[in-house]
Backbone and ligand atoms as CSV (ligand in chain L), in Angstrom:
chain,resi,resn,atom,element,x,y,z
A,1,UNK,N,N,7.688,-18.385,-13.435
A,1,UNK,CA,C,7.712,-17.581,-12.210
A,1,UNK,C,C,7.691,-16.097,-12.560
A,2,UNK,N,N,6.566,-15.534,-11.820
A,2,UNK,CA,C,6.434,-13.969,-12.129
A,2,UNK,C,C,8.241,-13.159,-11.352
A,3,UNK,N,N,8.014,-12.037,-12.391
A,3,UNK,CA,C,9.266,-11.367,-11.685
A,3,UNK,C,C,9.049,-9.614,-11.642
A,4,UNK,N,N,9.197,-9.094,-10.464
A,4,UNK,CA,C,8.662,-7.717,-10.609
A,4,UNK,C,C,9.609,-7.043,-11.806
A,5,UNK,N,N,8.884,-5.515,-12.250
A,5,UNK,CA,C,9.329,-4.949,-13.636
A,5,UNK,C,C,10.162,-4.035,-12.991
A,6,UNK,N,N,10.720,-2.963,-13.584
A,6,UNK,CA,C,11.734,-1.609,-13.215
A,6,UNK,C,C,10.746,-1.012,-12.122
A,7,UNK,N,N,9.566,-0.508,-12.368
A,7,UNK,CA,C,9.081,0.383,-11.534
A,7,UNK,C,C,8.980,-0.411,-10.318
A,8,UNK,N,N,8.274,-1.168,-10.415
A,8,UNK,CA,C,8.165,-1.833,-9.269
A,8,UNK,C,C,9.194,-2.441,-8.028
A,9,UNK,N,N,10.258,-2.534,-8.921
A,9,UNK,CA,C,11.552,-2.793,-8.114
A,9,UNK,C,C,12.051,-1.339,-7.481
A,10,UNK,N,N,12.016,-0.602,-8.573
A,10,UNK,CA,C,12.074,0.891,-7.588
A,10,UNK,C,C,11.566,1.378,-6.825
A,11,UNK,N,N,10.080,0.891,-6.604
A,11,UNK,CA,C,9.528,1.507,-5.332
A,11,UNK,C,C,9.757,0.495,-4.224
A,12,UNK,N,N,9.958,-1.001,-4.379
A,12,UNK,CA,C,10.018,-1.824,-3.255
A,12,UNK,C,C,11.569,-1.494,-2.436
A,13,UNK,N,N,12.369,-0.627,-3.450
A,13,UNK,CA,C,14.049,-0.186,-2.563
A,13,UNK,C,C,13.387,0.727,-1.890
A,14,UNK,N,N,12.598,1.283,-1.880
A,14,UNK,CA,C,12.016,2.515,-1.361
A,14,UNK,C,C,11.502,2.125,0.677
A,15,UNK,N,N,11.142,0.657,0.780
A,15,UNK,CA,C,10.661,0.130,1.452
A,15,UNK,C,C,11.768,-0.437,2.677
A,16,UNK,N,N,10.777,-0.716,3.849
A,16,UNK,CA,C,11.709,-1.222,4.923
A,16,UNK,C,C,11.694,-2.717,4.355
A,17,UNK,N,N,13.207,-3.071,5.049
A,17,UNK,CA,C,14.190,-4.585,4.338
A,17,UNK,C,C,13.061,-5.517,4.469
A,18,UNK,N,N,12.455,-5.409,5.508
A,18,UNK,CA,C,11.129,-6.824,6.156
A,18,UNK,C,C,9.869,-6.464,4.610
A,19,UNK,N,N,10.058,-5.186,4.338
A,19,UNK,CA,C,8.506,-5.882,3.577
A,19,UNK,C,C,9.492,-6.041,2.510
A,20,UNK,N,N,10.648,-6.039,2.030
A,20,UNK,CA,C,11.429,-6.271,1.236
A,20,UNK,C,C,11.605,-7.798,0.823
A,21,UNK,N,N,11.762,-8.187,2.504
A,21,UNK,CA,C,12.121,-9.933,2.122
A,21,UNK,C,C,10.790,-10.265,1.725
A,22,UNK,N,N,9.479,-9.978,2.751
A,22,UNK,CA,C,8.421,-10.755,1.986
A,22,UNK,C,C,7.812,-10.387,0.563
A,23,UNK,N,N,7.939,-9.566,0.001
A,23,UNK,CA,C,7.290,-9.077,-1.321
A,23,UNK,C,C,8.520,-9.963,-2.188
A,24,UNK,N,N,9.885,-10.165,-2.051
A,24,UNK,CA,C,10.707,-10.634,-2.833
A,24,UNK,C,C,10.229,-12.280,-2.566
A,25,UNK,N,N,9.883,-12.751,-2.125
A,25,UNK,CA,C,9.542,-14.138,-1.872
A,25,UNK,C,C,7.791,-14.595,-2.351
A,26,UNK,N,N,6.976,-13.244,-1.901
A,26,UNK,CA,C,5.776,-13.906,-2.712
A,26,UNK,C,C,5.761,-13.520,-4.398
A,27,UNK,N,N,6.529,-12.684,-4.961
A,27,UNK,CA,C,6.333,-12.298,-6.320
A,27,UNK,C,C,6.812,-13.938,-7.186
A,28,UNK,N,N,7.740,-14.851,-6.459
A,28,UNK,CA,C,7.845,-15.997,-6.902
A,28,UNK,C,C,6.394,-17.033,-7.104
A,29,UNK,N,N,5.328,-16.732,-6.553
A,29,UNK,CA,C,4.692,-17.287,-6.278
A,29,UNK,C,C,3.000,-16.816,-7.211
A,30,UNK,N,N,3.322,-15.399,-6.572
A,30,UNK,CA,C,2.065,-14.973,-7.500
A,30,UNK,C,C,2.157,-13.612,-8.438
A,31,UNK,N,N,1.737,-13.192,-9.462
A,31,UNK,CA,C,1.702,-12.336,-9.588
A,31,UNK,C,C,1.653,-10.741,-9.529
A,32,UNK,N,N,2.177,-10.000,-9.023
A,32,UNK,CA,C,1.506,-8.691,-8.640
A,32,UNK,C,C,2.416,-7.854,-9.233
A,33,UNK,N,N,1.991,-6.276,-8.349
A,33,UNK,CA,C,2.855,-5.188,-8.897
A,33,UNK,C,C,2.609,-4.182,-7.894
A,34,UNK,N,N,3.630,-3.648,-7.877
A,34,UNK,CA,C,4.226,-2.461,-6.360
A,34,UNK,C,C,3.586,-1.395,-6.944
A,35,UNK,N,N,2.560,-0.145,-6.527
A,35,UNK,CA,C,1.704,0.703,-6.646
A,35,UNK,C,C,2.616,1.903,-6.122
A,36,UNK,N,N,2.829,1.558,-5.005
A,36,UNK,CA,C,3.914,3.036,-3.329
A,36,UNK,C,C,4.615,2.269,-2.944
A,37,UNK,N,N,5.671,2.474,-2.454
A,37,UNK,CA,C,6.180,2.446,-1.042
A,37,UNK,C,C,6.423,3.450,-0.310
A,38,UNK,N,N,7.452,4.305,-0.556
A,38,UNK,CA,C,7.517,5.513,0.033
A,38,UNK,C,C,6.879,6.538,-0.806
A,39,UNK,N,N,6.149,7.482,-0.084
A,39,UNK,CA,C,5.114,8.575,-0.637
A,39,UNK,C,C,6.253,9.992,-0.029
A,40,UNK,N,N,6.696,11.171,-0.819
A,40,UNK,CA,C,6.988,12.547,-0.390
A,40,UNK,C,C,5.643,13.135,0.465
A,41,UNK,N,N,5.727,14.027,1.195
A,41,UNK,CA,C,4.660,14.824,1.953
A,41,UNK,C,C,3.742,15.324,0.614
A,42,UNK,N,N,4.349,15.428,-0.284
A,42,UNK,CA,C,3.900,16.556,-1.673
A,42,UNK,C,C,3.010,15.097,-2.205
A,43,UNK,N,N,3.350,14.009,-2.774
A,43,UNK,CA,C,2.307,12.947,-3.365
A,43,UNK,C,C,1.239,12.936,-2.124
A,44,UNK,N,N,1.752,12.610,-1.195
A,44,UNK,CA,C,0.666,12.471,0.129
A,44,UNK,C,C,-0.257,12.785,-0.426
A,45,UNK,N,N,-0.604,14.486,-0.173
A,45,UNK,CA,C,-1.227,15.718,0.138
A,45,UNK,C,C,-2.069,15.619,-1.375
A,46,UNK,N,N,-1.485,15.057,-2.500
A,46,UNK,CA,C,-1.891,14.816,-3.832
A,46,UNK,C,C,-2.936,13.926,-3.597
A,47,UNK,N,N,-2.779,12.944,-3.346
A,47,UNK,CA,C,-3.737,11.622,-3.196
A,47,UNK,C,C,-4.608,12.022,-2.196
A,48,UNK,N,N,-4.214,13.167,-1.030
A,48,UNK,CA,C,-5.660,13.569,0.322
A,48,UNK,C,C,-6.836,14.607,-0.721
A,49,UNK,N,N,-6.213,14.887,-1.869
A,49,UNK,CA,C,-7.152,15.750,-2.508
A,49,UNK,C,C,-8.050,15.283,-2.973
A,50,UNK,N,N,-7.431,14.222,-3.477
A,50,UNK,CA,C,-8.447,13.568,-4.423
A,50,UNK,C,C,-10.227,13.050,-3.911
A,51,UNK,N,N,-11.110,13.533,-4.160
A,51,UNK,CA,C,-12.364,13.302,-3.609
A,51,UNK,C,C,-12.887,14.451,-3.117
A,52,UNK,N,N,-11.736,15.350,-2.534
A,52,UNK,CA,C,-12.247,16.641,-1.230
A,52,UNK,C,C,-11.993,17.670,-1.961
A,53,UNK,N,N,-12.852,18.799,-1.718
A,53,UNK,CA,C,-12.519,19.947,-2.250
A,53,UNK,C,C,-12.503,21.157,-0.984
A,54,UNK,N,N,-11.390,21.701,-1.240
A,54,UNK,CA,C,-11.595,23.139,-0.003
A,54,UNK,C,C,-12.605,24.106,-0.137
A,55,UNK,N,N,-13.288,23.971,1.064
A,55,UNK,CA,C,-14.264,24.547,0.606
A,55,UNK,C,C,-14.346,26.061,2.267
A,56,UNK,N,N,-14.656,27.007,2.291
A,56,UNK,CA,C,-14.235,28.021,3.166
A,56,UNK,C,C,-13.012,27.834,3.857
A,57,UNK,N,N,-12.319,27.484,3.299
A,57,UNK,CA,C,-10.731,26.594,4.533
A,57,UNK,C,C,-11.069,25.184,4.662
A,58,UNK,N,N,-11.759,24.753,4.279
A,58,UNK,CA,C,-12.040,23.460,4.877
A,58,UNK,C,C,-12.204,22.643,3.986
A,59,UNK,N,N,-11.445,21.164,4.178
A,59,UNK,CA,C,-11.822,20.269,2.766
A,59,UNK,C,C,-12.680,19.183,3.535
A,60,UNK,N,N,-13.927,19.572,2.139
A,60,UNK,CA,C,-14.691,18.775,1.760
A,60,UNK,C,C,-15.263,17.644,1.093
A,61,UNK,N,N,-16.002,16.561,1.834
A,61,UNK,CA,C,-15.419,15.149,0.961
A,61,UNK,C,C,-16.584,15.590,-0.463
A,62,UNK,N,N,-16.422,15.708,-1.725
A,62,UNK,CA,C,-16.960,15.755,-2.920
A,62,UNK,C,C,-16.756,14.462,-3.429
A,63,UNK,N,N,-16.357,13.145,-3.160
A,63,UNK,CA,C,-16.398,12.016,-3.831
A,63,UNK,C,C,-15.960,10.740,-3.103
A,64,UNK,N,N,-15.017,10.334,-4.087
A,64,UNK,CA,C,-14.466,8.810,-3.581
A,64,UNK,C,C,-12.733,9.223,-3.107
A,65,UNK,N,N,-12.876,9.122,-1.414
A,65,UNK,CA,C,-11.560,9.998,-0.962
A,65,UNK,C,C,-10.410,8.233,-1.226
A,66,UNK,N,N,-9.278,8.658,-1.048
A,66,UNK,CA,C,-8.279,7.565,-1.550
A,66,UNK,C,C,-7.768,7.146,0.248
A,67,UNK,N,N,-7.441,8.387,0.870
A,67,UNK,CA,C,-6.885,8.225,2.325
A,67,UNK,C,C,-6.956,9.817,2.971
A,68,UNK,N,N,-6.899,9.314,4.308
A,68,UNK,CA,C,-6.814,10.481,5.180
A,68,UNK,C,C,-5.855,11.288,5.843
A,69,UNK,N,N,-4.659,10.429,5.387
A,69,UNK,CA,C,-3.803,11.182,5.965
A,69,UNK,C,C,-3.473,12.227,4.521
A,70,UNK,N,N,-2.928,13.582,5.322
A,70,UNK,CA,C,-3.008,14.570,3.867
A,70,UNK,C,C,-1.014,14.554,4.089
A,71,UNK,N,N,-0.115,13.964,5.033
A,71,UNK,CA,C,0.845,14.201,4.594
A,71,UNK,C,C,1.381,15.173,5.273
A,72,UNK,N,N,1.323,16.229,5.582
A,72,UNK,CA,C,1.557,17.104,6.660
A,72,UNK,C,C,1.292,17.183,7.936
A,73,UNK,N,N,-0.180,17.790,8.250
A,73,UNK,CA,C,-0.127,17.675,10.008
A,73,UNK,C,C,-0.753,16.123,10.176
A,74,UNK,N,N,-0.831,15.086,9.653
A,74,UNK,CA,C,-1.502,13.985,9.135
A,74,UNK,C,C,-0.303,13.056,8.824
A,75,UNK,N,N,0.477,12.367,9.227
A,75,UNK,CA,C,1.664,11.579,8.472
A,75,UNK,C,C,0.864,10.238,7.695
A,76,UNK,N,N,1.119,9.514,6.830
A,76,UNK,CA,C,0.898,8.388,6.676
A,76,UNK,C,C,2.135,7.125,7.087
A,77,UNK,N,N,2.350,6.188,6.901
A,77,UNK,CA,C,3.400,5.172,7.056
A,77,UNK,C,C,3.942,5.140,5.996
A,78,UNK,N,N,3.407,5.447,4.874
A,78,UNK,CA,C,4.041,5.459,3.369
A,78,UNK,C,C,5.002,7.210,3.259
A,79,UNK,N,N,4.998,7.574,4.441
A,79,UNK,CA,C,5.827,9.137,4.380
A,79,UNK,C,C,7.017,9.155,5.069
A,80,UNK,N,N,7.336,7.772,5.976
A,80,UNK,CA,C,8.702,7.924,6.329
A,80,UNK,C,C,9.483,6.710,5.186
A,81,UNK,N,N,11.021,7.425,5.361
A,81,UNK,CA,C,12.030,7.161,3.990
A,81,UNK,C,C,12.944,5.709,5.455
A,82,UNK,N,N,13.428,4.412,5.247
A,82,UNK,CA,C,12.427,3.735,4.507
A,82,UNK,C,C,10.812,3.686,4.744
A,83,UNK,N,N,9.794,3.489,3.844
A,83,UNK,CA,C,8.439,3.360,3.923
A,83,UNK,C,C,7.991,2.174,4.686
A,84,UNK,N,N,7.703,2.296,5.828
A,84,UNK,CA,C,7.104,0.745,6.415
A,84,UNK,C,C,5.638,0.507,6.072
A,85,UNK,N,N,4.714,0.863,5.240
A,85,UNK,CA,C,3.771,0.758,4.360
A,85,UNK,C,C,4.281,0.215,2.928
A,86,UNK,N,N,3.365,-0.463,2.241
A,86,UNK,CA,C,3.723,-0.750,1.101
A,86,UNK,C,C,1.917,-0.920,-0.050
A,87,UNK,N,N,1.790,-0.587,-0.793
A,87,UNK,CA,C,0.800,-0.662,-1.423
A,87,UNK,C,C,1.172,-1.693,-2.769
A,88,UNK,N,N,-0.191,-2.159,-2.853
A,88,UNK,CA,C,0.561,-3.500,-3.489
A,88,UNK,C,C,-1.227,-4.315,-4.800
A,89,UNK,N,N,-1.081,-4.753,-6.046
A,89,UNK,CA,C,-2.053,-5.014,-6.726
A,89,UNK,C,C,-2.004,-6.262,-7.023
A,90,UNK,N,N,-2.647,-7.079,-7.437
A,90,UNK,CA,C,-2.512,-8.487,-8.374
A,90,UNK,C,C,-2.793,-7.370,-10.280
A,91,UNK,N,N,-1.400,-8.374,-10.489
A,91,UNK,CA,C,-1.380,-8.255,-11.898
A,91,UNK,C,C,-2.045,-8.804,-13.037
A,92,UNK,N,N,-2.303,-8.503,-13.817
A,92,UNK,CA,C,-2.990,-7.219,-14.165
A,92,UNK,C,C,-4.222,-6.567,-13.337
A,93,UNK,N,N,-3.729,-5.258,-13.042
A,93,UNK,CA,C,-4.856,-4.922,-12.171
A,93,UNK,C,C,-6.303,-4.403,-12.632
A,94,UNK,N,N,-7.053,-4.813,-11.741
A,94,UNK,CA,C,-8.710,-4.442,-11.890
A,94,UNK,C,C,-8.958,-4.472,-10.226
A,95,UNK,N,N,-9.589,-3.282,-10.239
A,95,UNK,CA,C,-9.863,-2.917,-8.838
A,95,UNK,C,C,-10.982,-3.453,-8.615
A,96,UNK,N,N,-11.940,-4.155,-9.378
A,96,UNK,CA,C,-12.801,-4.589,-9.072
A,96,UNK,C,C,-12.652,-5.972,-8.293
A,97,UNK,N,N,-11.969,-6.155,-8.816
A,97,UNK,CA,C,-11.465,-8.202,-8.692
A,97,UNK,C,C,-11.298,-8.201,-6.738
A,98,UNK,N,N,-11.766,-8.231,-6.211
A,98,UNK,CA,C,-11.517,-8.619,-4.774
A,98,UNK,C,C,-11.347,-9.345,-3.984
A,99,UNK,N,N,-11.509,-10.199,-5.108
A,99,UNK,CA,C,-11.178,-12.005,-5.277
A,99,UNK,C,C,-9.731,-11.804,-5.274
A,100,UNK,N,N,-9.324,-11.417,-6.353
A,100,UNK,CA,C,-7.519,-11.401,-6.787
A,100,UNK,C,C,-7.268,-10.875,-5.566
A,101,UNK,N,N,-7.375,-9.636,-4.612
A,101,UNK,CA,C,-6.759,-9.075,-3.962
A,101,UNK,C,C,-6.397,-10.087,-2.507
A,102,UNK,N,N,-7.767,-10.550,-2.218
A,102,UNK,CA,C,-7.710,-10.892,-0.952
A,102,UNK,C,C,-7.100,-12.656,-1.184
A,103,UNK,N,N,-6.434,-13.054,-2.479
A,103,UNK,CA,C,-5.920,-14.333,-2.469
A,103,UNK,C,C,-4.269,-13.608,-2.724
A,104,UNK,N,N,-4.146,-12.802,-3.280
A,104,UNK,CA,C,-2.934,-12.340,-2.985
A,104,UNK,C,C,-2.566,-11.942,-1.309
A,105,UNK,N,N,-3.373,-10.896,-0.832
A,105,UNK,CA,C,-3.254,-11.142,1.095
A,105,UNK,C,C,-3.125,-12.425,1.875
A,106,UNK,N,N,-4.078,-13.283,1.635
A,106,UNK,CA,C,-3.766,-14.653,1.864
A,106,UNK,C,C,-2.240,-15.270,2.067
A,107,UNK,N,N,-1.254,-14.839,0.322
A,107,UNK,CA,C,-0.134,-14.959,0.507
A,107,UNK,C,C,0.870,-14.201,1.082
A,108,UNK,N,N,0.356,-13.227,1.109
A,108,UNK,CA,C,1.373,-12.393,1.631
A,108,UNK,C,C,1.684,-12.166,3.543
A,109,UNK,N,N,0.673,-12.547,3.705
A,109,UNK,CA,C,0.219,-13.085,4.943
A,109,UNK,C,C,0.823,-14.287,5.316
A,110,UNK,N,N,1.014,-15.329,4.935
A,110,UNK,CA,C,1.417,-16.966,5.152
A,110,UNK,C,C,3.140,-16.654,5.156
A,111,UNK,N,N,3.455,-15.693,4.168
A,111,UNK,CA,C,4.985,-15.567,4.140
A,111,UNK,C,C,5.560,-14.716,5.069
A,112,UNK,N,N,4.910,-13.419,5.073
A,112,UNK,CA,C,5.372,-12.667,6.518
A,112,UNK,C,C,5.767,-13.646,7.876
A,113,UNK,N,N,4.749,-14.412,7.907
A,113,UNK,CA,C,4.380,-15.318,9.264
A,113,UNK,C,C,5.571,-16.379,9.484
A,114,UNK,N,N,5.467,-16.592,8.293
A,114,UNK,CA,C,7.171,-17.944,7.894
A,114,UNK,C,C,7.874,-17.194,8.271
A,115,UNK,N,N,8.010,-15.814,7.915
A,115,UNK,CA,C,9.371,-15.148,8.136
A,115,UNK,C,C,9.565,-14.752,9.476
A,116,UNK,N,N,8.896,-14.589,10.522
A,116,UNK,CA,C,8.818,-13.732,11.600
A,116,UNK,C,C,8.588,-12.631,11.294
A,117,UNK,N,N,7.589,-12.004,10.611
A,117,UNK,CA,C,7.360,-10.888,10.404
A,117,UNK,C,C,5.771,-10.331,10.852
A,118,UNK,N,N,5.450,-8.913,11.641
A,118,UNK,CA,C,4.288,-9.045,11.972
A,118,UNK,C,C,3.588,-7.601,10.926
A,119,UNK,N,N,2.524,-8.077,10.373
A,119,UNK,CA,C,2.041,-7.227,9.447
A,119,UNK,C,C,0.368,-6.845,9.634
A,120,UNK,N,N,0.204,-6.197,9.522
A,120,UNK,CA,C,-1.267,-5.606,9.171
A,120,UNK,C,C,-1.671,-5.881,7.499
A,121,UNK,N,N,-2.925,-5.754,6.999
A,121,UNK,CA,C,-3.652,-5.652,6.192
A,121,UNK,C,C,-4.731,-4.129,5.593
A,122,UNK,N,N,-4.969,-3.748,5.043
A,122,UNK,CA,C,-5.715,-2.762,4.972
A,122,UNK,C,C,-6.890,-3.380,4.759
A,123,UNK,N,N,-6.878,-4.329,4.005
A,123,UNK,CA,C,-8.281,-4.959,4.009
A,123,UNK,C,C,-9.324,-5.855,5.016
A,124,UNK,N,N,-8.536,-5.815,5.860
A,124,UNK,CA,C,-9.129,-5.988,7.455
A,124,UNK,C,C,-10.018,-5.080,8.238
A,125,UNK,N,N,-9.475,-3.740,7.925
A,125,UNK,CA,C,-9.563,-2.658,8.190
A,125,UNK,C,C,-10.980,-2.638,8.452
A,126,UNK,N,N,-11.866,-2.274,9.593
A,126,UNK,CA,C,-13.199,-1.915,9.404
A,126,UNK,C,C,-13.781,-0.478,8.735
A,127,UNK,N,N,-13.145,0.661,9.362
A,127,UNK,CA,C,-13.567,1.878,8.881
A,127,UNK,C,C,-13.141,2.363,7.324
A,128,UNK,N,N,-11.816,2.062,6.680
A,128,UNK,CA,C,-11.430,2.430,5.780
A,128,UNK,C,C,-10.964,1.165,4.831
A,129,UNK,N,N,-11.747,0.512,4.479
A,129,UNK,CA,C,-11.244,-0.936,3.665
A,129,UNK,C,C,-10.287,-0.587,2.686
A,130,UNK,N,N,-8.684,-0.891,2.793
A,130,UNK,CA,C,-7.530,-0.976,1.846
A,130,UNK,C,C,-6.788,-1.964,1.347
A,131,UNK,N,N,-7.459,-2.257,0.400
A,131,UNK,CA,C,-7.395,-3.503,-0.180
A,131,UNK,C,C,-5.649,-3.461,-0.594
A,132,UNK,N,N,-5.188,-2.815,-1.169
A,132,UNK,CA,C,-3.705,-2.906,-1.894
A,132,UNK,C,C,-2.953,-2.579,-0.728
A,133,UNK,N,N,-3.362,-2.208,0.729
A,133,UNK,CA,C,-2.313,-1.402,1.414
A,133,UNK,C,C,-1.280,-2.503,2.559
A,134,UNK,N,N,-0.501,-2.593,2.782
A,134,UNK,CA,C,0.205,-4.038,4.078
A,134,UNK,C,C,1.049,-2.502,4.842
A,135,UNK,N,N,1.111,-3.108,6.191
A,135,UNK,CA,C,2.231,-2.115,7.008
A,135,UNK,C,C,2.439,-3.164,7.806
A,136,UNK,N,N,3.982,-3.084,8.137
A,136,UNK,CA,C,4.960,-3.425,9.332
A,136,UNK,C,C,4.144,-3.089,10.751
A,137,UNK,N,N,4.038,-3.921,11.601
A,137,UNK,CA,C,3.391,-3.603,12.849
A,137,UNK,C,C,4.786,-3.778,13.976
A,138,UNK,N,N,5.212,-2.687,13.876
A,138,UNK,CA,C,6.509,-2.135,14.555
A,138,UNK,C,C,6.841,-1.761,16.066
L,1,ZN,ZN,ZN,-0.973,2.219,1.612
């Protein structure tokens, strides 16, 4: 039976108790590893950079953007303390594998549901496909 490592246990305290119970119940089951839970306004705004560059005042997408919220006038769900977002990988990760991801959702999905718990997916998502991302639908 897989068992999450230090980091990963530190960011899942970071998290509201509900994605708490289900991430503690599927890590018995499958492999993975905790990426976020709670994000500061300051990581936010780190990760809205990435891809965009300011360009006259204005940021510009220059690549492969990560998310849109920048964290400030923009909140994400991963910015309130506890985090009702949780970002989440199959272990060992390869971002390519989309196979791994969406059989890990699968589970994580079946257990929320056992639990009474109602969750979103990022990888559902039509406009912004987020494969690692789950939120509390509150
Ligand atoms: Zn996320």
């Amino acid at each position: 039976m897989a068992t999450f490592g230090k980091k990963s246990l530190e960011k899942l305290a970071t998290c509201h108790e509900d994605l708490q119970k289900i991430m503690n119940e599927v890590i018995k089951e499958y492999n993975f590893t905790i990426l976020y839970g709670y994000r500061t306004s300051e990581e936010q705004y780190k990760l809205y950079k990435q891809g965009r560059m300011l360009v006259d005042g204005k940021w510009k997408k220059v690549g492969r953007t990560v998310t849109d919220k920048d964290g400030h006038t923009n909140k994400s769900k991963h910015n309130s303390l506890p985090s009702t977002a949780i970002d989440i990988a199959p272990y060992p990760v390869d971002w390519d594998n989309y196979k791994a991801f969406t059989e890990l959702a699968k589970i994580v999905k079946r257990i929320a549901n056992s639990l009474g718990i109602a969750i979103k997916w990022g990888g559902d998502w039509k406009s912004r496909v987020d494969m690692p991302h789950f939120e509390l639908i509150l």
